[in-house]
C-alpha positions in Angstrom: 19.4 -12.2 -7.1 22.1 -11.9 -4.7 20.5 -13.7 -2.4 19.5 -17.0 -4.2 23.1 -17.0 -6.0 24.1 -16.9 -2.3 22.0 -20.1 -1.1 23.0 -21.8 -4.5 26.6 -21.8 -3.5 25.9 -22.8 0.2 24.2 -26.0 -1.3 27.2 -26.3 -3.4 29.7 -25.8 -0.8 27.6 -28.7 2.0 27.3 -30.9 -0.9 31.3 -30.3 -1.5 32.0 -31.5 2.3 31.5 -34.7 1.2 34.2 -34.9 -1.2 38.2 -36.3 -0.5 40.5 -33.4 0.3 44.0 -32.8 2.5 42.9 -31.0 4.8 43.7 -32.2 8.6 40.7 -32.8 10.2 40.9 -29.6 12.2 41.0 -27.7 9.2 38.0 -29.7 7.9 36.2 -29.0 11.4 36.7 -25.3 11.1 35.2 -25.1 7.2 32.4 -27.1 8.6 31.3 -25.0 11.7 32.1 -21.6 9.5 29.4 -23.8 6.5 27.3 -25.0 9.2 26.3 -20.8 9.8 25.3 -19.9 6.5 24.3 -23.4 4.7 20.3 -23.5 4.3 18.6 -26.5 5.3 18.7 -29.8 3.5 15.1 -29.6 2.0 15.6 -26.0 1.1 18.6 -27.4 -1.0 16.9 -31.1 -2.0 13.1 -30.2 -2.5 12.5 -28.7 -5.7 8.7 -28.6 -5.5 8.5 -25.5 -3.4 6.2 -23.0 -5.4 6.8 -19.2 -5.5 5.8 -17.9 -1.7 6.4 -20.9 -0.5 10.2 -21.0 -2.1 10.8 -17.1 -1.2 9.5 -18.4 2.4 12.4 -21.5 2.1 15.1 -19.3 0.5 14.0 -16.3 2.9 17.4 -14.6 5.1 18.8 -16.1 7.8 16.9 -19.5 8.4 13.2 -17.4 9.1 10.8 -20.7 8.9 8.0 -20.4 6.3 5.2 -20.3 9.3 6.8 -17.4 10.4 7.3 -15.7 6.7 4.0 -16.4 5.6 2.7 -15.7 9.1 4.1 -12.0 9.3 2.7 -11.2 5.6 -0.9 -12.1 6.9 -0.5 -10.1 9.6 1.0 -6.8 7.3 -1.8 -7.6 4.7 -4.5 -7.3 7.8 -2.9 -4.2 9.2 -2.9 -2.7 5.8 -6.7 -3.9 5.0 -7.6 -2.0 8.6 -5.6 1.0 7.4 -7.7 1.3 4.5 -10.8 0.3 6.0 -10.9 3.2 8.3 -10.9 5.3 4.9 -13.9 3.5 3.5 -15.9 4.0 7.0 -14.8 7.5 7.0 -16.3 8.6 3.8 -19.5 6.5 3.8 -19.8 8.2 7.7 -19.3 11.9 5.6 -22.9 12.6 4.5 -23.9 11.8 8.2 -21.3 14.2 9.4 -22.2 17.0 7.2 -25.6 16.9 8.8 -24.8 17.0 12.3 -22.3 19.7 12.0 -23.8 21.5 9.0 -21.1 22.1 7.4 -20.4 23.1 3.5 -19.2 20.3 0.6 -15.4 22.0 0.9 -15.2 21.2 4.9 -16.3 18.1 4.0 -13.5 17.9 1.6 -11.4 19.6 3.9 -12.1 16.9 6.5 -11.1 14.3 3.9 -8.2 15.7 2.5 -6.8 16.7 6.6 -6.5 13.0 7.3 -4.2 12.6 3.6 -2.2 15.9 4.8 -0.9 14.2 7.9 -0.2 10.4 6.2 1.3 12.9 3.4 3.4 14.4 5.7 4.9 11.4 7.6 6.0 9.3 4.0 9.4 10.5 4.0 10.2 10.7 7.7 8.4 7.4 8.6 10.9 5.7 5.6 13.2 7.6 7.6 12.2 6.0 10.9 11.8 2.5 9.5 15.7 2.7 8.5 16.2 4.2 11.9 14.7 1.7 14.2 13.4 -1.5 12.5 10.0 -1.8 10.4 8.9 -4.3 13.2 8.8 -1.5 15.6 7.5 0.9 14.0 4.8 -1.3 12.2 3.7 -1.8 16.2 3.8 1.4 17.0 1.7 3.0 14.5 -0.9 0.0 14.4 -1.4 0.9 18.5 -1.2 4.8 18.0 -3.4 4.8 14.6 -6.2 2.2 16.7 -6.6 4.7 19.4 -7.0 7.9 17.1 -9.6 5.4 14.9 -11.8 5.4 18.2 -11.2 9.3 18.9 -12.7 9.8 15.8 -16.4 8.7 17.2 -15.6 10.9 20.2 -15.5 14.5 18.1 -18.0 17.0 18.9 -17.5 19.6 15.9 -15.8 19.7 12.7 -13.1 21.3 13.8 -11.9 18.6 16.2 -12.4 16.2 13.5 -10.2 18.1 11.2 -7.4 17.7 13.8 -8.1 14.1 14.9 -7.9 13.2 11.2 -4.4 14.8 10.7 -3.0 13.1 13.7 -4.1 10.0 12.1 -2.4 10.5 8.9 0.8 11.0 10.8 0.2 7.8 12.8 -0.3 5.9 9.8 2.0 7.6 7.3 4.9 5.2 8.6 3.1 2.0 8.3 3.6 1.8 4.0 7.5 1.7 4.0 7.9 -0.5 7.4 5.2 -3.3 6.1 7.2 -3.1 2.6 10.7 -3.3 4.3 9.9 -6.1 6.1 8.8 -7.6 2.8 12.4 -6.4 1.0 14.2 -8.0 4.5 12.6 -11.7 4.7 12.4 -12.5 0.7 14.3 -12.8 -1.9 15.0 -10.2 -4.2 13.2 -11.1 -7.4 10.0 -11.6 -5.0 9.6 -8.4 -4.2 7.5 -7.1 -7.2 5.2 -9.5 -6.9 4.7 -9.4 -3.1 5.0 -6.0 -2.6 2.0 -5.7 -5.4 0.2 -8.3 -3.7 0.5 -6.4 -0.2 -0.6 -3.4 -1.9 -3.8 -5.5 -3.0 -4.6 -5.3 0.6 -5.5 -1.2 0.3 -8.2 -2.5 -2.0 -9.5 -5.7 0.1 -10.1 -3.2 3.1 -11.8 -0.8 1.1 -13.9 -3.5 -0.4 -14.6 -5.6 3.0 -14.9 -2.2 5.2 -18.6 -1.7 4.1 -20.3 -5.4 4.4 -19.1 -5.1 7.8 -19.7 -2.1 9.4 -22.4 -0.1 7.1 -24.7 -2.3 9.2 -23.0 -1.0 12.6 -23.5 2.4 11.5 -27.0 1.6 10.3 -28.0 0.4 13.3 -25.9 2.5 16.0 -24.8 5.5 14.3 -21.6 7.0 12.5 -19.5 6.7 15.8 -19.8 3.1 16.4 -18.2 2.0 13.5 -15.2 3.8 14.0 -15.5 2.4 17.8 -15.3 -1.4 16.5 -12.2 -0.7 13.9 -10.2 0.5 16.1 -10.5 -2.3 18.4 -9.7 -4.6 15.4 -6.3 -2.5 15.3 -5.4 -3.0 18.9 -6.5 -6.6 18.4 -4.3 -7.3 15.5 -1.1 -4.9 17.2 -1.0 -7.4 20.0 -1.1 -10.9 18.0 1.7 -9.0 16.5 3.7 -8.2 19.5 3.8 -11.6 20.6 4.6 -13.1 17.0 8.1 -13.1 17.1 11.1 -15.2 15.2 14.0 -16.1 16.6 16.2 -14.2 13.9 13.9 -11.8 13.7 15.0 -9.9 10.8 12.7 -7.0 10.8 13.4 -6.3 14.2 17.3 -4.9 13.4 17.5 -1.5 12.4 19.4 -1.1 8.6 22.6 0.8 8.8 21.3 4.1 8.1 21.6 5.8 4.9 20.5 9.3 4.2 19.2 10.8 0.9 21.4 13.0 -1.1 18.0 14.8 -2.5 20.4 16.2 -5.1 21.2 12.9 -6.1 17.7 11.1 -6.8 17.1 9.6 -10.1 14.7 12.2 -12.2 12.7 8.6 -12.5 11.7 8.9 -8.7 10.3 12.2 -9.6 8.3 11.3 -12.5 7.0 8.4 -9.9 5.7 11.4 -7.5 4.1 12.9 -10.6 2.3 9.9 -11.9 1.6 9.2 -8.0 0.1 12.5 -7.3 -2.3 12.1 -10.6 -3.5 8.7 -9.7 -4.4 8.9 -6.2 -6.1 12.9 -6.8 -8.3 10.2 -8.9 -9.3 7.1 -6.5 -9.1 9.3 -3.3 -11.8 12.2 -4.9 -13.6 9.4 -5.7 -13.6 7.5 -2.5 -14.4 10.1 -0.4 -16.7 12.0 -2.6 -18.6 8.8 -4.7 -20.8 8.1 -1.8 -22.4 11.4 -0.8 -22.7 11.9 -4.7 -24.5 8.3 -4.5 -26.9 9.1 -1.4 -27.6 13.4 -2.4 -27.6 12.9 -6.3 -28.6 9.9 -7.0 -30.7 9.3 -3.7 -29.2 5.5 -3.1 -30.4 4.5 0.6 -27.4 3.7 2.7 -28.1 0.4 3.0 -27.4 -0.4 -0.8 -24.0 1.4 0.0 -22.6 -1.4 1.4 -22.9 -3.4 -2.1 -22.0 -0.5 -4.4 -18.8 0.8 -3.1 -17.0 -2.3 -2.5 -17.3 -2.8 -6.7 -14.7 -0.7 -7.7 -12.2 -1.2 -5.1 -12.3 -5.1 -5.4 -11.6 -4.3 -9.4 -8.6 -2.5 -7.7 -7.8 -5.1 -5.6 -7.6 -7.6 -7.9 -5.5 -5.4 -10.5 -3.1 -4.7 -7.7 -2.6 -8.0 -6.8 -2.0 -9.2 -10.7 0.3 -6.4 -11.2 3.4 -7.7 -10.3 3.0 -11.0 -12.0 2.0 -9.3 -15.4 5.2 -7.1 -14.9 7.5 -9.5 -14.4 5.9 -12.5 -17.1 4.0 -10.2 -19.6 6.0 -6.9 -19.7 9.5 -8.3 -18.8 12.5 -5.7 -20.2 9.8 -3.6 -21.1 8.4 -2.9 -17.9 7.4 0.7 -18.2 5.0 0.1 -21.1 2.8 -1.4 -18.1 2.2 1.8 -16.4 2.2 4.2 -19.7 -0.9 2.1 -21.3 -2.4 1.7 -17.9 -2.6 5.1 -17.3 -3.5 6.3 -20.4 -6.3 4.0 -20.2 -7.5 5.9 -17.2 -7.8 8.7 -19.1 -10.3 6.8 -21.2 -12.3 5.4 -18.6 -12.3 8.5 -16.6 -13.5 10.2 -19.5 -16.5 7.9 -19.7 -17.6 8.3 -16.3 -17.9 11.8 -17.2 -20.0 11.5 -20.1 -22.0 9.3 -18.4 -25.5 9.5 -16.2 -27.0 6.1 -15.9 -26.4 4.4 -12.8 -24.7 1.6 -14.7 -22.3 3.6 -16.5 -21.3 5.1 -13.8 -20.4 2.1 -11.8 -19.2 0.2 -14.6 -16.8 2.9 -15.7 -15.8 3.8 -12.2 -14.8 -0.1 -11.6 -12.7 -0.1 -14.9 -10.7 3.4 -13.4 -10.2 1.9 -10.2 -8.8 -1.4 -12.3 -6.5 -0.1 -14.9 -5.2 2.7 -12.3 -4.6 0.1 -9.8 -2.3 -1.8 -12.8 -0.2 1.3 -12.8 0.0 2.7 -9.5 1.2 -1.0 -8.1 3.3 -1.3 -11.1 5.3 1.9 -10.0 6.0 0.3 -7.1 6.6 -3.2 -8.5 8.8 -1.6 -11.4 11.4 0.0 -8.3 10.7 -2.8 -5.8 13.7 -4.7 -7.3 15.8 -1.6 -8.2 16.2 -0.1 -4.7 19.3 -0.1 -2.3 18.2 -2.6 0.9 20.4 -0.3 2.9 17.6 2.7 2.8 14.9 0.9 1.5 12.1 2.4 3.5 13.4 5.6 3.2 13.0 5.9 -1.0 9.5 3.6 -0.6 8.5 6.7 1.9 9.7 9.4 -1.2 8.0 7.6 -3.8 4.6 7.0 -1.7 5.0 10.8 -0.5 3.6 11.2 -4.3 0.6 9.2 -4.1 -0.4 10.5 -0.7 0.0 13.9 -1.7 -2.6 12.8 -4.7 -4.8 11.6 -1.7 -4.9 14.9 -0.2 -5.1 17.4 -3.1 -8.2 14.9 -4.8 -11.2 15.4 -2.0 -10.2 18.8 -1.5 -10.2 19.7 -5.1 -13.3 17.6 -5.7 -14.9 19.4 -3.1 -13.7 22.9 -3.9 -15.3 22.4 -7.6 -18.3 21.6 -5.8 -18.6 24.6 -3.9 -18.0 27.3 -6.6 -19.7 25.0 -9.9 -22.5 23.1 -7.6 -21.9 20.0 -10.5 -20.6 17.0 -9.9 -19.7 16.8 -13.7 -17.1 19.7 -13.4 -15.7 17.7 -10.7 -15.6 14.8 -12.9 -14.0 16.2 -15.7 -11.2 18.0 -13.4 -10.1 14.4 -12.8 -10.0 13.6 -16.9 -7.3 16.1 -16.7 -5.6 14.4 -13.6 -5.7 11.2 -15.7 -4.2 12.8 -19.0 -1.2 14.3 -16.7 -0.5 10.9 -15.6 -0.4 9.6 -19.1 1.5 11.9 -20.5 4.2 12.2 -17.3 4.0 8.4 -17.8 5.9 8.8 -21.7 9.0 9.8 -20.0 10.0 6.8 -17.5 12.9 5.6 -19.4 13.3 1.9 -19.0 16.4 0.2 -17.0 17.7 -2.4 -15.4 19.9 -0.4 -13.0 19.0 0.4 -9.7 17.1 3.8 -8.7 
């Protein structure tokens, strides 16, 4: 808000130079050269057909051109896709793992949930970091480290060296959330940020979704390790097109003054966030990593026909992601937190049909309606706080609210694969996430609704 009331009173003020006044004309030269600095262009003030990114891209800080604007969000929307891809890869790769290190259902969900440790881990201090020393570096620097740690991954020779290769990836990565989403609270407007930061957040599900068309056939034809082998050359791909893309204001590149977190001072909201967070991801992640070895041992699905069943549900996500912040903002507006109590309460009901069910096309359809309606409200959590956060230490409370979901990620395929273990049913498993889904519902009753900032 601040800033378009800003850039409406610059238009204001160089339309105002062109009225009679008594100044001298030095005085008149001075308010000129001190307009001239913070006056947005003339079409920025005279073309009113600019349409929502477009507009945020025109309106944006400090002059940033809407080639660059719209430029840099491509390039955060492919580094986020490649983050999540590497997930999708990794547990359609698990069933081929188990067999060459023979290892049990829980190391498998050991191996999944070590990966979600380490990003767990790194939410707070990479919000931290972000603050510290601009999301444009850091956003570099994890896209090279993470690349290089996606191609050790094909190197490991035992389950134990995957466990730790996977943890130091989820501390490379664990930064990447609250610098891609700073960048976005830096460049545009403020009452863009829901719906960008929801439709960056659509990117998690477009990777997911894309991942498997690509490189199911790469691992079909050359094995597990090549796939990782090719994604992480995408990532040192994309990491230098984005070293070289540069603006000359550059926005993203200057640190924020820093601001530390009072713990004892956080909203009890941001903590009902981490709740609701934790609950939700335990859901999508268990199912992620553990959907396709129950599709190829149960159900005895060749892993061919992989690469068309796991994209479904993840491209339902996708798309409720990107919608969320629209519907927010147009269809929940001043009642904002209705969006995320009915969303997740209707997890609980699709969640609950996926364990009652046993035909194949139950089970996908109901497991593309959870991945939809928990997509609504884990992007509206962060669409619902997008426009209610400080700018100062903005990456710092996006890193303490995404701690949450990560931690989901890394409780969900170890406890998926733990009830495995001792109950050797996929339907217990099933039914532990029912009870995820009614804890996020429930949790979900008590998010008060305000217009004040976190």
């Amino acid at each position: 808000m601040k800033q378009n009331s800003s850039s409406l009173g610059a238009c204001a003020q160089t339309a105002d130079e062109h009225q009679p006044t008594n100044q001298t004309r030095d005085e008149q030269q001075e308010q000129q050269a001190q307009t001239a600095q913070t006056a947005p262009s003339e079409s920025a003030c005279n073309n009113p057909s600019l349409g929502g990114f477009a507009r945020a891209a025109t309106t944006a800080a400090s002059g940033e051109s809407r080639a660059f604007l719209i430029g840099s969000f491509v390039i955060l929307y492919l580094g986020y896709m490649i983050l999540f891809a590497d997930r999708s890869v990794f547990n359609i790769s698990l069933a081929a793992i188990g067999q060459e290190f023979s290892v049990s259902p829980a190391a498998l969900g050991a191996a999944g949930s070590a990966f979600f440790l380490g990003y767990t881990i790194m939410q707070i201090p990479g919000g931290w970091l972000t603050d510290t020393f601009s999301s444009r570096r850091i956003i570099i620097v994890t896209l090279i480290i993470w690349s290089i740690l996606t191609c050790l991954t094909g190197c490991v020779w035992s389950i134990a060296a995957l466990l730790v290769v996977r943890f130091l990836f989820g501390l490379a990565e664990g930064p990447y959330p609250a610098a891609a989403m700073t960048h976005i609270a830096k460049v545009f407007p403020e009452e863009k940020r829901s719906q960008l930061t929801s439709a960056l957040i659509s990117s998690n599900y477009a990777g997911a979704a894309v991942a498997p068309f690509i490189i199911v056939p790469i691992i079909a034809l050359m094995g597990w390790r090549a796939g990782f082998f090719w994604l992480g050359i995408f990532g040192v791909i994309l990491a230098i097109v984005y070293i070289f893309f540069k603006s000359k204001h550059s926005l993203s590149s200057a640190p924020s003054k820093r601001a530390r977190i009072n713990w004892r001072d956080i909203n009890p909201r941001v903590w009902t966030f981490i709740v609701i967070g934790v609950a939700l991801n335990c859901i999508t992640k268990g199912l992620e990593t553990w959907m396709p070895i129950y599709f190829l041992n149960e159900k005895h699905i060749e892993l061919i026909k992989l690469a068309v069943l796991v994209p479904l549900p993840v491209i339902a996500g996708g798309i409720a992601a990107l919608i969320s912040g629209f519907v927010m903002v147009h269809v929940f507006k001043n009642h904002e937190r209705l969006l995320i109590v009915i969303a997740s309460f209707l997890t609980v009901v699709t969640m609950t049909g996926l364990y009652l069910s046993t035909d194949m096309a139950w089970i996908i359809g109901f497991q593309v309606a959870t991945y939809f309606v928990k997509s609504l409200a884990f992007t509206g959590i962060f669409a619902y706080v997008a426009s209610r956060l400080p700018g100062s230490s903005y990456g710092s409370h996006i890193g303490v609210i995404n701690f949450g979901g990560q931690l989901g990620g890394f409780v969900g395929p170890l406890f998926i694969g733990c009830i495995i273990q001792f109950t050797n049913s996929y339907t217990s498993a099933f039914f532990g996430l029912v009870c995820a889904a009614l804890l996020a519902g429930i949790v979900s009753l008590f998010i008060r609704s305000s217009k004040t900032n976190i």
